[in-house]
C-alpha positions as CSV (number, residue, x, y, z in Angstrom):
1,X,185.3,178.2,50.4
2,X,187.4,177.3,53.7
3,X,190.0,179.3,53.2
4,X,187.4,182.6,52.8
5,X,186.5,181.6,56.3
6,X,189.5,180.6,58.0
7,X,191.5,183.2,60.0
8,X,194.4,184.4,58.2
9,X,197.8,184.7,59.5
10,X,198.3,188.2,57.5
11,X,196.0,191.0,56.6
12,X,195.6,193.0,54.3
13,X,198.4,194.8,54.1
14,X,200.8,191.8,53.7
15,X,198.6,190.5,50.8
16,X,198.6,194.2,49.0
17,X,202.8,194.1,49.7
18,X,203.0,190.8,48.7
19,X,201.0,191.5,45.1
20,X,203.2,194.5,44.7
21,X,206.4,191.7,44.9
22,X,204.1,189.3,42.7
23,X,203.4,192.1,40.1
24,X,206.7,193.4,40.0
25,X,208.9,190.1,39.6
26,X,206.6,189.1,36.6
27,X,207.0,192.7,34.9
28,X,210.6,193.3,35.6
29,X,211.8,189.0,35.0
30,X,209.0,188.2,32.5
31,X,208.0,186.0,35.1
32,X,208.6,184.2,38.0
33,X,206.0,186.0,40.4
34,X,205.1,182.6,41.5
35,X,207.9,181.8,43.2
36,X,206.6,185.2,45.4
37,X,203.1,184.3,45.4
38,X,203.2,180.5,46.7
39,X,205.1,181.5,50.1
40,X,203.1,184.3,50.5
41,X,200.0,182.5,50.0
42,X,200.8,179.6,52.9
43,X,202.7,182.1,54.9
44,X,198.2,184.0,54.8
45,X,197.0,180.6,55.5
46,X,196.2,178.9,52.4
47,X,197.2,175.2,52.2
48,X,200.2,174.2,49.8
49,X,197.8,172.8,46.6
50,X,195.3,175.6,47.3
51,X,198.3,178.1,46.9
52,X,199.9,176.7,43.9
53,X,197.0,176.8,42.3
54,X,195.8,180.5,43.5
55,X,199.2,181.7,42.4
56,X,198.5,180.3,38.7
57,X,195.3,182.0,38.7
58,X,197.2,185.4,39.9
59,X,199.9,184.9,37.5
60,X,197.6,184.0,34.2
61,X,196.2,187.2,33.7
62,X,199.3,189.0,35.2
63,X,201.4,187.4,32.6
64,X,199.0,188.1,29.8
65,X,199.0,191.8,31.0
66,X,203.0,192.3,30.9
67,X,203.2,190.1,27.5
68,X,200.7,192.4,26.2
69,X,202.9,195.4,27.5
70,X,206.1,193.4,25.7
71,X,204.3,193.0,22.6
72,X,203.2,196.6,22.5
73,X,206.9,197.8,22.7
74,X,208.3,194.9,19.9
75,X,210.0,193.1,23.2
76,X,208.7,189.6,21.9
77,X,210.6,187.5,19.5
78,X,208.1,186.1,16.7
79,X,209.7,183.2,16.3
80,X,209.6,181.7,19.8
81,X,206.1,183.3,20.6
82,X,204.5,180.7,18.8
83,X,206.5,177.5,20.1
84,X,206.8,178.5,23.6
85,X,202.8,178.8,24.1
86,X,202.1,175.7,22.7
87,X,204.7,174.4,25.1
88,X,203.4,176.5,27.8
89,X,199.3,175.1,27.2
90,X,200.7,171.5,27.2
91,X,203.0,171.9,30.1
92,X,200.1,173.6,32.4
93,X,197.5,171.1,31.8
94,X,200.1,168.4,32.1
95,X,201.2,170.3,36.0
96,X,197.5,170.7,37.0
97,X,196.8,167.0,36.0
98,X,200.2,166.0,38.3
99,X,199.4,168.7,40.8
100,X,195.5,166.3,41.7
101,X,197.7,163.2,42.2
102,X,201.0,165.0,44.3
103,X,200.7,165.1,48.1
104,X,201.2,168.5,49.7
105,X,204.3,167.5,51.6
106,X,206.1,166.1,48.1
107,X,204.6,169.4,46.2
108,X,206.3,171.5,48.8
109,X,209.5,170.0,48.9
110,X,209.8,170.0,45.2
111,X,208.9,173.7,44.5
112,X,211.3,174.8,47.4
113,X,213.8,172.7,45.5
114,X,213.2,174.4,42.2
115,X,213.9,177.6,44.2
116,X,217.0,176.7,45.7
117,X,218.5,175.3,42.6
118,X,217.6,178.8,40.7
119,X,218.7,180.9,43.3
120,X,222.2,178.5,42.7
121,X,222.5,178.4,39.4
122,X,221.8,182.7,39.5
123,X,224.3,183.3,42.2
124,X,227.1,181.3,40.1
């Protein structure tokens, strides 16, 4: 409940913009609106864990609402549906489990790693 009482940084209209990004990374990529959402998050204040796990919590039901678009359309291929979300369960508890015990300095460093090395591996 800190963070609903700390001053923000940004107000309102950053955090509308910034969902706007969020929303339309994850519809247009099929993800990747957290890698929007976490800046944004710490550049409005909220502390590094805090935003990781706030951006999971935007992300969740924005992912469900664009696979649910996908599937609508026949965008989805049956046969990795099934695989990747069992993946995908295992692989988030396993994070939020890592994510307790990882200091906010180490967390940051690593996710702004992750970002550089996709923005490389894009741009060749």
């Amino acid at each position: 409940m800190e963070i609903l009482t700390k001053k923000r940084k940004y107000g309102g209209i950053f955090s509308a913009a910034a969902g706007v990004a969020v929303g339309a990374a994850n519809g247009l990529f099929g993800g990747g609106g957290g890698m929007i959402a976490v800046p944004a998050l710490t550049l409005a204040g909220v502390p590094a864990k805090k935003a990781h796990a706030t951006a999971v919590a935007i992300i969740a039901p924005l992912a469900a609402i664009s696979g649910a678009v996908y599937l609508a359309k026949g965008a989805v291929s049956p046969s990795v549906l099934l695989p990747a979300c069992a993946g995908i369960i295992v692989g988030g508890i396993a994070g939020s489990l890592l994510l307790k015990k990882t200091s906010s300095s180490r967390l940051s460093a690593l996710f702004y790693a992750l970002m550089i090395a996709a923005g490389l591996k894009l741009s060749l």
